[in-house]
N, CA, C and O atoms as CSV, one atom per row, in Angstrom:
chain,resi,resn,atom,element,x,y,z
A,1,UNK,N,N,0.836,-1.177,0.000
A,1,UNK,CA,C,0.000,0.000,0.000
A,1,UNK,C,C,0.881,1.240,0.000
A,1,UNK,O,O,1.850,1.346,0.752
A,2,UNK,N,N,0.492,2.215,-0.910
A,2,UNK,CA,C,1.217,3.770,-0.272
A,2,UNK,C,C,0.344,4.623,0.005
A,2,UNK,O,O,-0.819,4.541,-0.388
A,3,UNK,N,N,0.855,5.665,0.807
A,3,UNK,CA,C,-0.099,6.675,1.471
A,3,UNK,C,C,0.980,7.607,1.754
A,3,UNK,O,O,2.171,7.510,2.050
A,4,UNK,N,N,-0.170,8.898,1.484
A,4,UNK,CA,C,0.398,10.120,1.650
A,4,UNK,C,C,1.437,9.751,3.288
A,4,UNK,O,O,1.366,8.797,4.061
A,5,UNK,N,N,2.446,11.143,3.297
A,5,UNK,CA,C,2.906,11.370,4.451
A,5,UNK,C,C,2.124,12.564,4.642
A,5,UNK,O,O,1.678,13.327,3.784
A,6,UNK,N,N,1.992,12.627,6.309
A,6,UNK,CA,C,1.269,13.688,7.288
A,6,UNK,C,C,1.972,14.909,6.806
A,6,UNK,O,O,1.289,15.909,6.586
A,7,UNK,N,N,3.322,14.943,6.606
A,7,UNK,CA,C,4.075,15.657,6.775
A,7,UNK,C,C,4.226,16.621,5.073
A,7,UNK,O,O,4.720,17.743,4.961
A,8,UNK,N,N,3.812,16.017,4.258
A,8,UNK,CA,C,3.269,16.538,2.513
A,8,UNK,C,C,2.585,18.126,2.300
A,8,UNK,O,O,1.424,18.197,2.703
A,9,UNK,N,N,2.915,18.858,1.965
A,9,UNK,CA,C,2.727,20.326,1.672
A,9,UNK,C,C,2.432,20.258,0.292
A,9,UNK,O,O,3.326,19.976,-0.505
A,10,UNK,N,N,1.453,20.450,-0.020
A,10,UNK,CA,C,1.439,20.936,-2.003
A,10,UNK,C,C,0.554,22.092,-1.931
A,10,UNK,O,O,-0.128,22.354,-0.940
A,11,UNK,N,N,0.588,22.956,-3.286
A,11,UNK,CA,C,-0.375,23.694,-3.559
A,11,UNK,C,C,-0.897,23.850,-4.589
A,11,UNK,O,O,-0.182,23.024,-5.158
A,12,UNK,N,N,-1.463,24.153,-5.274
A,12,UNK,CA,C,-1.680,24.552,-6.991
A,12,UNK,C,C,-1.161,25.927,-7.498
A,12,UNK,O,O,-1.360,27.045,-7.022
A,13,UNK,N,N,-0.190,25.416,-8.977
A,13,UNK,CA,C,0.615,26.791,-9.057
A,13,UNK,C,C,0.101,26.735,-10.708
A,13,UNK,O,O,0.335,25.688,-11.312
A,14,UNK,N,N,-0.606,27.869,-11.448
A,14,UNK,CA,C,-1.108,27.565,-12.585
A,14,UNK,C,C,-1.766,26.074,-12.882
A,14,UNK,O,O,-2.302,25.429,-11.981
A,15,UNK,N,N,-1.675,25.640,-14.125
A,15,UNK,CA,C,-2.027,23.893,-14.022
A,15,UNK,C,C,-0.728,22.912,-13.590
A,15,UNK,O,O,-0.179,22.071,-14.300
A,16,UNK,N,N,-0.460,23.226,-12.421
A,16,UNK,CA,C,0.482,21.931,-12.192
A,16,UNK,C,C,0.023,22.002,-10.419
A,16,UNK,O,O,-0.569,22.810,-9.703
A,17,UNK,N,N,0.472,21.087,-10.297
A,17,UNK,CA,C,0.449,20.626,-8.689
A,17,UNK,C,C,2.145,20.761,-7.993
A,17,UNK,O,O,2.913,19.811,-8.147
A,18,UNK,N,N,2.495,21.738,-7.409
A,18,UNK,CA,C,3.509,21.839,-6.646
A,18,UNK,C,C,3.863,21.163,-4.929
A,18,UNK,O,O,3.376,21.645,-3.906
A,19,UNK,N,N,4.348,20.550,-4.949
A,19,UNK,CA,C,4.590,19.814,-3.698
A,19,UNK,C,C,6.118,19.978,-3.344
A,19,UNK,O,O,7.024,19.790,-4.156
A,20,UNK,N,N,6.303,20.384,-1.917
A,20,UNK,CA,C,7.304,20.322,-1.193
A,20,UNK,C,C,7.969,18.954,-0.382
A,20,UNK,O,O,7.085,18.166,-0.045
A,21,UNK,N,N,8.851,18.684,-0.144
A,21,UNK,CA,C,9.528,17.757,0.437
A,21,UNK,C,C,10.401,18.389,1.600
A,21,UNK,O,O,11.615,18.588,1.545
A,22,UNK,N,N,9.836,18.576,2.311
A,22,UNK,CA,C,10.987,19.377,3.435
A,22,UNK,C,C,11.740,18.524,3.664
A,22,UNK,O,O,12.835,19.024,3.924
A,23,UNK,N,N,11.756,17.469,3.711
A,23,UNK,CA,C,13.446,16.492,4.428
A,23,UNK,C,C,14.497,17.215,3.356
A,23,UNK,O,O,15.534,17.689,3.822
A,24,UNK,N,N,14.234,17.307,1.879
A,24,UNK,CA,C,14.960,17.369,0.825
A,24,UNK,C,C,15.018,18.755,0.860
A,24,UNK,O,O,16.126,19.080,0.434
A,25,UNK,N,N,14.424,19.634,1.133
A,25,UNK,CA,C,14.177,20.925,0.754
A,25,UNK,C,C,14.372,20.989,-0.463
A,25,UNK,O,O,15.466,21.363,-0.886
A,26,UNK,N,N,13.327,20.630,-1.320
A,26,UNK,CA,C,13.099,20.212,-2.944
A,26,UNK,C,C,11.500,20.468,-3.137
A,26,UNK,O,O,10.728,20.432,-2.179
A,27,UNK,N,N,11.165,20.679,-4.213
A,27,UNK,CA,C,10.112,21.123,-4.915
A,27,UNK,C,C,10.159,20.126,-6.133
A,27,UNK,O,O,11.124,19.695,-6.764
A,28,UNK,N,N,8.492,19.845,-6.293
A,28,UNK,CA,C,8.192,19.061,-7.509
A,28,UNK,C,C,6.742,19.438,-8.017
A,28,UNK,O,O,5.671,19.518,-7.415
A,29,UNK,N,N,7.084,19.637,-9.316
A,29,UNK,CA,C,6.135,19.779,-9.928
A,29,UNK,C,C,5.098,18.976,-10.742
A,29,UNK,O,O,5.578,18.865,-11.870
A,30,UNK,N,N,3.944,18.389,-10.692
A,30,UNK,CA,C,3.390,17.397,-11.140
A,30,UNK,C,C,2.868,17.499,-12.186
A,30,UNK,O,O,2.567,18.690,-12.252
A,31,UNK,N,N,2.500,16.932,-13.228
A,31,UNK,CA,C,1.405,17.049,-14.641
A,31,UNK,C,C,0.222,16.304,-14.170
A,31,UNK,O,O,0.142,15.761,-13.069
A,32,UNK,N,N,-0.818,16.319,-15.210
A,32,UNK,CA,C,-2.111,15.907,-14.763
A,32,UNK,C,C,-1.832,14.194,-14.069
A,32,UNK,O,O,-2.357,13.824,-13.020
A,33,UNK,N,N,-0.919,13.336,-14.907
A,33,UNK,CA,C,-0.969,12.467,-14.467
A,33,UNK,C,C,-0.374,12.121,-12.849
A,33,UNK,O,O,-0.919,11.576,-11.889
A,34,UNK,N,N,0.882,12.658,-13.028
A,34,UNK,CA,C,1.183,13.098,-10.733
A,34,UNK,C,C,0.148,12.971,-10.634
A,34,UNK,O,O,-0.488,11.940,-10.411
A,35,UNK,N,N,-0.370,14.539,-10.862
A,35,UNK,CA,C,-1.062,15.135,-9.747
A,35,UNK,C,C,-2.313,14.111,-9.764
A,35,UNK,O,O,-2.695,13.925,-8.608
A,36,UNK,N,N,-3.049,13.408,-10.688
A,36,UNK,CA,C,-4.206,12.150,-10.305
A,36,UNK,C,C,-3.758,11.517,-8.904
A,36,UNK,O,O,-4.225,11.732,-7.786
A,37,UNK,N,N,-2.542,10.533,-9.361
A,37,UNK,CA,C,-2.294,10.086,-8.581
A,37,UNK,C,C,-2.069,10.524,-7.003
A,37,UNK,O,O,-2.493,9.868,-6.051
A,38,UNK,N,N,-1.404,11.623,-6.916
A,38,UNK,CA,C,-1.040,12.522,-5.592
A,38,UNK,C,C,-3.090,12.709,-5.356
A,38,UNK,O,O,-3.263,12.347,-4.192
A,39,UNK,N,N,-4.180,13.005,-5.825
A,39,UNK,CA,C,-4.905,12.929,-5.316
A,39,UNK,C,C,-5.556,11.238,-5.110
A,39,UNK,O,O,-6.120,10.985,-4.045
A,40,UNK,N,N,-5.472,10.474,-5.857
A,40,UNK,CA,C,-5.356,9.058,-5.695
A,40,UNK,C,C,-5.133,8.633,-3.997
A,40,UNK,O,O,-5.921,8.087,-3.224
A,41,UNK,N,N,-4.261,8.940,-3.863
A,41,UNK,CA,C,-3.339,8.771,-2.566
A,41,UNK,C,C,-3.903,9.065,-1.291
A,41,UNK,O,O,-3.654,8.649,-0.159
A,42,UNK,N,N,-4.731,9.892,-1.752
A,42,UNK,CA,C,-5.364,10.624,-0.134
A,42,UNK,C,C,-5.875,9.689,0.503
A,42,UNK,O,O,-6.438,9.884,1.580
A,43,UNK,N,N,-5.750,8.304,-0.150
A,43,UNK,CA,C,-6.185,7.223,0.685
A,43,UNK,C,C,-5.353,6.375,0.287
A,43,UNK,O,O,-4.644,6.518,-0.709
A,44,UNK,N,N,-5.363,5.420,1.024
A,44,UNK,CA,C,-4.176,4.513,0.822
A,44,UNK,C,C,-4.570,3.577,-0.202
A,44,UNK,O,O,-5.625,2.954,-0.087
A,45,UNK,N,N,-3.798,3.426,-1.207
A,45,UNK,CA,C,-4.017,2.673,-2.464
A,45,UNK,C,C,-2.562,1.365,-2.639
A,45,UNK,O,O,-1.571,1.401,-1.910
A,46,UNK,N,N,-2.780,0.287,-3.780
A,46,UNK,CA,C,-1.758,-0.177,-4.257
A,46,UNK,C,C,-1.580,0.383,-5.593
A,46,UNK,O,O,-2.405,1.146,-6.097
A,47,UNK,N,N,-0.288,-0.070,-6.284
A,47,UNK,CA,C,-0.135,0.234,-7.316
A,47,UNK,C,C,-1.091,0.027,-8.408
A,47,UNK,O,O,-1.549,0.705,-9.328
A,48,UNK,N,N,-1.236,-1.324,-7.902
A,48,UNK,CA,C,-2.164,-1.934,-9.206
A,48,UNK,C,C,-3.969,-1.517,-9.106
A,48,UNK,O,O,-4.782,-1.755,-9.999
A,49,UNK,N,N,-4.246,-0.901,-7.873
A,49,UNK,CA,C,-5.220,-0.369,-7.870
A,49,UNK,C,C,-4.992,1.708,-8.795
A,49,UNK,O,O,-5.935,2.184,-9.426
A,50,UNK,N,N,-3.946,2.320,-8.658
A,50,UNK,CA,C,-3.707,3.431,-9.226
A,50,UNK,C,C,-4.077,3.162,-10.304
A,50,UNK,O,O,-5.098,3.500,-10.903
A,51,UNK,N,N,-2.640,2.078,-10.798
A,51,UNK,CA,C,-3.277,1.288,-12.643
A,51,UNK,C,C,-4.304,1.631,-13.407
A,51,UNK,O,O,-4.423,2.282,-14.445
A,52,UNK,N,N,-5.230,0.905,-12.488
A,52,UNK,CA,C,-6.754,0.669,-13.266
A,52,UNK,C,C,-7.073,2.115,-13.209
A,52,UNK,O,O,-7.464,2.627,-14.258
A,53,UNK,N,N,-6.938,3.080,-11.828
A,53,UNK,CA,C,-7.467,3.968,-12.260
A,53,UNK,C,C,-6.807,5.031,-13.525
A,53,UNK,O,O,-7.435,5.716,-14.333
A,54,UNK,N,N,-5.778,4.926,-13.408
A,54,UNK,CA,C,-5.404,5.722,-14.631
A,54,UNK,C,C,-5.381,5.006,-16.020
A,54,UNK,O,O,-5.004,5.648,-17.001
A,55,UNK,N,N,-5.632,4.157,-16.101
A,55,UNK,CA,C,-5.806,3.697,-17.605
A,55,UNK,C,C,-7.009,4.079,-17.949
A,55,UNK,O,O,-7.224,4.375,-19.125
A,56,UNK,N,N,-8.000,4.143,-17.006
A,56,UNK,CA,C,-9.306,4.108,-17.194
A,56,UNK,C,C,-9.663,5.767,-18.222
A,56,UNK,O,O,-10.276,6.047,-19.253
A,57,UNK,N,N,-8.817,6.541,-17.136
A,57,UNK,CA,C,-9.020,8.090,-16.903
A,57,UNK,C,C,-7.971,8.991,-17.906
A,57,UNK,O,O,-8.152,10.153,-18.267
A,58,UNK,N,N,-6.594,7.931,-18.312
A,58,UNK,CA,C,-5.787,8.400,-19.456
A,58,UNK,C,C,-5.964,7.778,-20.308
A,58,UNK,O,O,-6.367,8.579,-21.152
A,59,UNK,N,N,-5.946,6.416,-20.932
A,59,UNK,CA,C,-6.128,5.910,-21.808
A,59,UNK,C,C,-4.994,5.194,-22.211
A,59,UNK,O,O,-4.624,5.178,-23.385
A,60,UNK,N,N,-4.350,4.529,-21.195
A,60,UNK,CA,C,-2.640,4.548,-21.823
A,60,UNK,C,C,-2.639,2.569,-21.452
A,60,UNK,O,O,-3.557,1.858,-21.042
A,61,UNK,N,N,-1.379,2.264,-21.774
A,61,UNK,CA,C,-1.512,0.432,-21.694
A,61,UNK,C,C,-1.436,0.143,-20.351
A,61,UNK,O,O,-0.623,0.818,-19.719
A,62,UNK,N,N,-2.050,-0.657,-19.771
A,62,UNK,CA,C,-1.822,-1.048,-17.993
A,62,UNK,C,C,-0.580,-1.641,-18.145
A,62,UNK,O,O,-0.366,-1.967,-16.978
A,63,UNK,N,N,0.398,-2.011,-18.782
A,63,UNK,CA,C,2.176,-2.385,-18.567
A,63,UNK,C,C,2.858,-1.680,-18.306
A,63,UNK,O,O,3.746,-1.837,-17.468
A,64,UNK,N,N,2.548,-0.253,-19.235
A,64,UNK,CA,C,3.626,0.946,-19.352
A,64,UNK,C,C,3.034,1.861,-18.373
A,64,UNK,O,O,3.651,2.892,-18.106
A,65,UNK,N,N,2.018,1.635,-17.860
A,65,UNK,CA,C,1.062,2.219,-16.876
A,65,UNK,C,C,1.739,1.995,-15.489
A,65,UNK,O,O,2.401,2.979,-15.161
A,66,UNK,N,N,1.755,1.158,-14.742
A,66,UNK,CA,C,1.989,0.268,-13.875
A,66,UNK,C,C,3.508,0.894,-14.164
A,66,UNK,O,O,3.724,1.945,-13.560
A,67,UNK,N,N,4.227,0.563,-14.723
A,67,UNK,CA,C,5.641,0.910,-14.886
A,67,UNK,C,C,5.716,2.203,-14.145
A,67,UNK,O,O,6.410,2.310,-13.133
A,68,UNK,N,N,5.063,3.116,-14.598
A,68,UNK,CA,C,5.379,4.930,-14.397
A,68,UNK,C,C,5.282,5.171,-13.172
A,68,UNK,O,O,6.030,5.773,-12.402
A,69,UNK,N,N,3.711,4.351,-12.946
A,69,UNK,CA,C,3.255,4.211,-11.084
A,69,UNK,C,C,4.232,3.890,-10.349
A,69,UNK,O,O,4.477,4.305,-9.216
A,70,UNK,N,N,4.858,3.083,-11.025
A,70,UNK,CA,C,6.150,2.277,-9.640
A,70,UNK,C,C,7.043,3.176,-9.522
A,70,UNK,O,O,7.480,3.624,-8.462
A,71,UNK,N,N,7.504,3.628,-11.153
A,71,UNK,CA,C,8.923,4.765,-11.456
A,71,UNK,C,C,8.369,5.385,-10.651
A,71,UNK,O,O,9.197,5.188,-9.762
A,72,UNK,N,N,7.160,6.392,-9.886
A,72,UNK,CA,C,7.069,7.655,-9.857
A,72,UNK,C,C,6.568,7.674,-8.345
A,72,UNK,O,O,6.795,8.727,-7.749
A,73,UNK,N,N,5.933,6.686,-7.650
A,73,UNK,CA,C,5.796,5.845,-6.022
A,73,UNK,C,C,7.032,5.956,-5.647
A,73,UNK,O,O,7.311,6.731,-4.732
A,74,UNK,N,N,7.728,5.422,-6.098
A,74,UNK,CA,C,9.304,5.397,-5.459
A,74,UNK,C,C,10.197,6.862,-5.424
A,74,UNK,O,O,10.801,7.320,-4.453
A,75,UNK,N,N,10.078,7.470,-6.855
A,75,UNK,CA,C,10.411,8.623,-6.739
A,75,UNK,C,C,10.194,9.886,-5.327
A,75,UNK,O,O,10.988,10.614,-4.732
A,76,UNK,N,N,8.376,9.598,-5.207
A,76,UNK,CA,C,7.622,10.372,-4.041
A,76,UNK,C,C,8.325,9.809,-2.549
A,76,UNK,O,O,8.575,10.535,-1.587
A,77,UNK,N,N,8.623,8.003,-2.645
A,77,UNK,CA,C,9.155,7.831,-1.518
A,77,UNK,C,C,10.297,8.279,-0.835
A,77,UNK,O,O,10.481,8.566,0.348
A,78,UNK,N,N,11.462,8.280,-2.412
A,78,UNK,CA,C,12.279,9.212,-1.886
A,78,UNK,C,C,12.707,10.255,-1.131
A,78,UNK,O,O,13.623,10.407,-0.323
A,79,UNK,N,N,11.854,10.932,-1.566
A,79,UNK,CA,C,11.807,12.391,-1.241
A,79,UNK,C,C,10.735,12.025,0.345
A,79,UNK,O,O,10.463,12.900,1.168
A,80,UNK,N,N,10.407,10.972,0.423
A,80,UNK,CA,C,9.442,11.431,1.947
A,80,UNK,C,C,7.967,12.000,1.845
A,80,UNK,O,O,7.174,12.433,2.681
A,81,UNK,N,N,7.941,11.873,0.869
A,81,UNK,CA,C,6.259,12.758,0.759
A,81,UNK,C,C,5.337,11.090,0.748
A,81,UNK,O,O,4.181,11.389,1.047
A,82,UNK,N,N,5.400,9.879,0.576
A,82,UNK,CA,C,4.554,8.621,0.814
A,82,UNK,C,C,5.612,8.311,1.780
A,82,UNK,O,O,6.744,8.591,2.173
A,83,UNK,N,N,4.488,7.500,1.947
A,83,UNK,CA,C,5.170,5.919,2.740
A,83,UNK,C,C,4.600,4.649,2.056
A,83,UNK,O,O,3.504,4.683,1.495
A,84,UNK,N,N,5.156,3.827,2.096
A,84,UNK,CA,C,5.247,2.468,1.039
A,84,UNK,C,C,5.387,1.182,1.978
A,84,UNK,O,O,6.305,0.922,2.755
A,85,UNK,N,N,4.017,0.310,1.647
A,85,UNK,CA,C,4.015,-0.696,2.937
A,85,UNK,C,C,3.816,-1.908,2.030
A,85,UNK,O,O,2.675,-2.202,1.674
A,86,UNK,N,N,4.788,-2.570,1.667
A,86,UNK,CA,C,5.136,-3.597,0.882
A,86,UNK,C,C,4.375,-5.533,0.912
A,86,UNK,O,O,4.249,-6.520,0.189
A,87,UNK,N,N,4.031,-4.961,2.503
A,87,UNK,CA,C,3.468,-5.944,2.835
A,87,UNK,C,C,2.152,-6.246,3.050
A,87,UNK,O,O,1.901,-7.409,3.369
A,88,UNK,N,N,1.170,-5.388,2.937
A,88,UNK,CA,C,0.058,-4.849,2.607
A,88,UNK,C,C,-0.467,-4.838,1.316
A,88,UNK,O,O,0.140,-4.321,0.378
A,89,UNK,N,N,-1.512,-5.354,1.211
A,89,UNK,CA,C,-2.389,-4.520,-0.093
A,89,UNK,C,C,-1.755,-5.587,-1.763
A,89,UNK,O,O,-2.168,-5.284,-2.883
């Protein structure tokens, strides 16, 4: 499962979704697809549940789909803005 961290700051800056990482003191900027997901998140989801929803909602292949989710979960974990519970979900 991942889920937001408590600790996650974003705002809306024109059409993008801006989010802070204070551990990193780093800034990221999201496109529609992030930012789905970053609202996705507000509850705790798996990957393969994001999947479905964004294939549904972009139109794109659930392989290369699933791929980006993982590339881009891990990316957020990095930085501290999720948490990622491997054993779950």
């Amino acid at each position: 499962m991942v889920a937001r961290r408590t600790l996650s700051v974003a705002a809306e800056a024109d059409d993008e979704l801006v989010m802070l990482a204070p551990e990193q003191e780093a800034y990221f900027g999201l496109n529609a697809m992030g930012r789905r997901i970053w609202e996705l998140l507000e509850t705790s989801q798996t990957p393969g549940a994001l999947r479905d929803f964004l294939v549904t909602e972009f139109n794109v292949a659930p392989d290369d789909c699933l791929a980006d989710v993982l590339s881009f979960v891990n990316q957020l974990a990095d930085a501290h803005l999720v948490s990622v519970n491997p054993h779950t979900g």
